[in-house]
N, C-alpha and C positions, 0 to 999 in steps of 0.2 A: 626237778633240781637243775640248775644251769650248768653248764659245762664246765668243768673249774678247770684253771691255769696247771701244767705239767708239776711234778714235784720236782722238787733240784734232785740232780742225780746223786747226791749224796745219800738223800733220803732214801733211793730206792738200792743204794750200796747196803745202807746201814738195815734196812729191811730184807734184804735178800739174808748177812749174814746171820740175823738176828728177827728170823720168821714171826717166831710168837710176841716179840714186843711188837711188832708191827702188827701181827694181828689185834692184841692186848691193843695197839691204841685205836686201831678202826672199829674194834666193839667201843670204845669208851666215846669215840668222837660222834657215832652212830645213836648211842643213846641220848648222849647230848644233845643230838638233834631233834629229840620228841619233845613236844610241846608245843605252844600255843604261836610262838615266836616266827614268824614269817622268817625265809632263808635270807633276806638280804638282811634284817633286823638282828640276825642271831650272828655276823659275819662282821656287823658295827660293833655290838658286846665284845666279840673275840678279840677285836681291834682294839677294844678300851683294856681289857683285860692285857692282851701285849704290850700297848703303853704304860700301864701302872707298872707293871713286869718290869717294867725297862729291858725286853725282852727284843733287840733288834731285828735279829731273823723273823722270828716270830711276827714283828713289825711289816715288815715287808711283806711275809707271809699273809697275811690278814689283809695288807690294803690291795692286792693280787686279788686274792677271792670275796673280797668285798666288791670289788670294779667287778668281776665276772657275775657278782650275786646281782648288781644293777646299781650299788649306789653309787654316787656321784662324786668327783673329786670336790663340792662343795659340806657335801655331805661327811666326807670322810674329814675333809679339815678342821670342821663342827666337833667331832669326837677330840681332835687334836685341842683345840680349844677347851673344849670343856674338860679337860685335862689339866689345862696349867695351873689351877687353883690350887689343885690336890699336888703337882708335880714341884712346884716352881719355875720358873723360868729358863734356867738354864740349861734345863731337863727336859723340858714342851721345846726348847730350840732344837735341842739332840733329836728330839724324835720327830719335830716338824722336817729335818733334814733326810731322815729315814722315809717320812710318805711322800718326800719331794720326789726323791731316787724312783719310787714306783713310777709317781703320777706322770712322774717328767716321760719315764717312756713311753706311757702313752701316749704322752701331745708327740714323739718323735716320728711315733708307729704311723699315728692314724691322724 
């Protein structure tokens, strides 16, 4: 499994005060990970899955461990796209802005 990106320190505020949810979701994220689904393939689902959501954090969250799982900012825009049919437009822009904010750091970074 690839190294994945640090969690926001909120996540790990709201985990400390709140043990068992945070365990409660690392068994459930953990199970979700069995199966046949290669780790970058299952990181693209999760990404599609926060776009339908309209789930922003969530959003960013997903295209962070998607770029650490290997996929590509071409790859990841593909999800975006095949999103707008189900979303509409105005919605795939919202969320096109949301994996810009990822991608963009990364062209900053590296």
């Amino acid at each position: 499994m690839p190294k994945l990106p640090k969690p926001p320190k909120a996540y790990d505020r709201f985990g400390s005060k709140f043990p068992k949810l945070r365990e409660a979701w690392d068994l459930a994220s953990e199970a979700g990970r069995e199966g046949p689904l290669d780790e970058k393939t299952q990181r693209l689902v999760k990404l599609a899955i926060a776009i339908g959501g309209m789930r922003e954090g969530a959003v960013h969250s997903a295209v962070r461990k998607a770029r650490a799982s290997g996929a590509s900012p071409g790859e990841i825009e593909q999800v975006v796209a095949l999103a707008a049919s189900n979303l509409g437009f105005p919605s795939t822009v919202a969320v096109f802005t949301w994996v810009e904010d990822e991608l963009g750091k990364k062209k900053k970074k590296g």
